[in-house]
KOLLO-702743 format. One record per residue (C-alpha): x, y, z; residue in one letter. Coordinates in steps of 0.05 Angstrom, whole numbers, plus 5000, padded with zeros to 4 digits. Layout:
N
      u      v      w   pati
      X      Y      Z      A
...
This chain:
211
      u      v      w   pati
   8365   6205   2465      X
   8324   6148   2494      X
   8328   6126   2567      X
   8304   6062   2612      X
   8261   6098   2646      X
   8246   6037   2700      X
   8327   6026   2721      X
   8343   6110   2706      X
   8295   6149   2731      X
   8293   6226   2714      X
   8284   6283   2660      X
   8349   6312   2690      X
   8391   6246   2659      X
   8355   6252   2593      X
   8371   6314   2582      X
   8442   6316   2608      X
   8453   6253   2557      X
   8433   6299   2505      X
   8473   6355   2520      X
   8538   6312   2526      X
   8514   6282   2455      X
   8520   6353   2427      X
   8580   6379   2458      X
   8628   6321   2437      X
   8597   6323   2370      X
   8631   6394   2374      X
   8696   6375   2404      X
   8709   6310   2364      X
   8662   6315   2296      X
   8592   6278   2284      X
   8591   6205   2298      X
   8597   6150   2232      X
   8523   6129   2253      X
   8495   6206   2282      X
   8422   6175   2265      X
   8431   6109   2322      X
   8399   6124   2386      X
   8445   6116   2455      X
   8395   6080   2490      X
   8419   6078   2570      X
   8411   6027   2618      X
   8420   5995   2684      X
   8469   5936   2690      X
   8530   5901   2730      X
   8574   5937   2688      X
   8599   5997   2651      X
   8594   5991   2576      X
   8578   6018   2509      X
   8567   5964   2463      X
   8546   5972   2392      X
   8478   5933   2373      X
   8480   5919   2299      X
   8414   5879   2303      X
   8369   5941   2335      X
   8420   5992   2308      X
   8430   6031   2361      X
   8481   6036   2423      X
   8463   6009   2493      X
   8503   6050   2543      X
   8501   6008   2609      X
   8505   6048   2672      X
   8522   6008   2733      X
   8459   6005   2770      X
   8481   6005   2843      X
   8503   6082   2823      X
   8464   6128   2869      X
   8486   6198   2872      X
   8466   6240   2804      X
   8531   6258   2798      X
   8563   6188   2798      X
   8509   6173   2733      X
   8520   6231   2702      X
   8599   6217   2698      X
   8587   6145   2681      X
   8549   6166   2626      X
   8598   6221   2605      X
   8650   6171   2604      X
   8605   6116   2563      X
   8573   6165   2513      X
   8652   6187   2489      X
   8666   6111   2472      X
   8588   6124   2431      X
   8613   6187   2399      X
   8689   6162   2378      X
   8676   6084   2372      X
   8677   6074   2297      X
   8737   6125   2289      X
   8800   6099   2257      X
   8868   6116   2284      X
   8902   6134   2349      X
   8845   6128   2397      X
   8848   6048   2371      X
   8891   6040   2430      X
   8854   6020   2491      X
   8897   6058   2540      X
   8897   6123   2495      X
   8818   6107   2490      X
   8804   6104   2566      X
   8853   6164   2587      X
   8814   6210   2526      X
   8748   6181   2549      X
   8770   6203   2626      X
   8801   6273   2600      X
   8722   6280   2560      X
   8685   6265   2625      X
   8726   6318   2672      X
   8712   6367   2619      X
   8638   6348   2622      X
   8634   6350   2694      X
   8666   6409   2697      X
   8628   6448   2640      X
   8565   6422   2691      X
   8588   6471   2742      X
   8607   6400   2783      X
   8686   6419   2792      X
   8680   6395   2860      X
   8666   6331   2848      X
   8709   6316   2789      X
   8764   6325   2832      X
   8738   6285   2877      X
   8723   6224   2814      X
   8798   6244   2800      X
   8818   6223   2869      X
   8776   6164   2877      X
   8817   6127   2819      X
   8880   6142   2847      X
   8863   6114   2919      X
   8902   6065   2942      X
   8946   6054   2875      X
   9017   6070   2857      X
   9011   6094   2775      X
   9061   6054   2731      X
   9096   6081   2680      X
   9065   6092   2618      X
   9101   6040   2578      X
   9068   5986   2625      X
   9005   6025   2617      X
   9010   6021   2533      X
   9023   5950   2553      X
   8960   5932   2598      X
   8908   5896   2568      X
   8824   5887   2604      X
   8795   5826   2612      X
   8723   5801   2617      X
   8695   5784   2680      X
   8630   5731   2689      X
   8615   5764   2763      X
   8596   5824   2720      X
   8568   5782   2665      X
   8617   5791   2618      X
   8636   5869   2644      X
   8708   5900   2635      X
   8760   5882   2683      X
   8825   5933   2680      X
   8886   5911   2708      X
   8906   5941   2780      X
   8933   6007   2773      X
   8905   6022   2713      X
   8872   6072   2724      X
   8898   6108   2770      X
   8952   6116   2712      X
   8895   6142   2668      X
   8882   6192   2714      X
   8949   6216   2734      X
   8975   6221   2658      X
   8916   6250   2630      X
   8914   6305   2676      X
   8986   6329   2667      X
   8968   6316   2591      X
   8916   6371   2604      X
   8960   6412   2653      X
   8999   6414   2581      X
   8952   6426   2523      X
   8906   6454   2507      X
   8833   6413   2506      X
   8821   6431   2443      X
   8900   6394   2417      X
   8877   6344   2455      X
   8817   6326   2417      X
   8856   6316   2361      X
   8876   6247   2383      X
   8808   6223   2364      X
   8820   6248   2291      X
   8897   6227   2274      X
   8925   6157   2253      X
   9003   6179   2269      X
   9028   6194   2327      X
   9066   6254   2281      X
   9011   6283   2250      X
   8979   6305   2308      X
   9048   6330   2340      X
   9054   6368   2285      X
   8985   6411   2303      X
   9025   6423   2368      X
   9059   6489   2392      X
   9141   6463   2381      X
   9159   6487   2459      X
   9110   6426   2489      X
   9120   6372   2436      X
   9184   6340   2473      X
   9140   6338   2543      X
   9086   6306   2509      X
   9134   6253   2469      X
   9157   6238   2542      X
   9092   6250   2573      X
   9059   6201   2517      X
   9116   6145   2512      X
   9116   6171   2443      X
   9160   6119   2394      X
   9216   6171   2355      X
   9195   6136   2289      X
């Protein structure tokens, strides 16, 4: 795992970036590409993007981040979209995409010993927002924005959706049935791997289609 050392300072980050690495390779298989580096950065914006030229990943961190906990959840939450981001199916669907990629950096926070404060990362997308319903949230769509220099821009409310459906999604299942998002390509298949007693809260939970 290679880091900008000048913009992200610290052995700590290097090595938490590796351990994240490791554990979602675990929880959601080895990547298509295992052999490109993630190479992190500091930018305007939070993205993974996919460099086919230096093959490798740039993860960008948002640089005015100061608090080691704040980094090491942005680059919990960018490294999933590194580990998943050439998988087929389900997790195609940006909404399903960000609320697994939130869900993956709660259990990496957590698994830190840093409980505390993912509540508190929990709480600070929910402030100030009434969540829709998740048929508008299927529906919502980002959009680019130049003040960030081409960063991701998500519709109000958006996340504070993310949040509040992803945790009762883990209130539900277990983590493990929930990693199985990132494998499926029907919404059936993976129900299927389900116990039979939660699949109607999770169709309902979900916005599920019956067919």
């Amino acid at each position: 795992m290679q880091i900008n050392m000048n913009p992200i300072e610290g052995r700590e980050l290097q090595l938490f970036a590796e351990r994240v690495s490791e554990v979602y390779r675990d929880w959601f298989g080895p990547p298509a590409d295992p052999h490109w580096p993630a190479v992190l950065v500091a930018a305007a914006f939070e993205k993974c993007v996919r460099n086919f030229v230096l093959r490798e990943y740039t993860v960008s961190i948002y640089y005015k981040l100061e608090r080691e906990e704040e980094k090491k959840a942005s680059i919990a939450h960018e490294l999933y979209h590194r580990a998943t981001m050439r998988f087929p199916g389900l997790r195609k669907q940006m909404w399903l995409d960000e609320l697994l990629a939130f869900l993956a950096t709660m259990h990496i926070l957590k698994r830190e010993g840093l409980t505390e404060f993912a509540e508190a990362y929990r709480n600070s997308l929910c402030l100030g927002y009434a969540p829709m319903d998740v048929h508008s949230l299927q529906r919502s769509r980002t959009k680019r924005s130049w003040r960030t220099l081409g960063g991701i821009v998500y519709p109000p409310r958006f996340l504070a959706t993310v949040a509040n459906v992803g945790t009762a999604l883990d209130n539900l299942l277990e983590w493990h049935e929930i990693c199985g998002l990132v494998t499926y390509r029907e919404w059936r298949q993976w129900l299927n791997t389900l116990p039979p007693d939660v699949r109607p809260q999770t169709i309902e939970l979900l916005g599920i289609p019956e067919r």
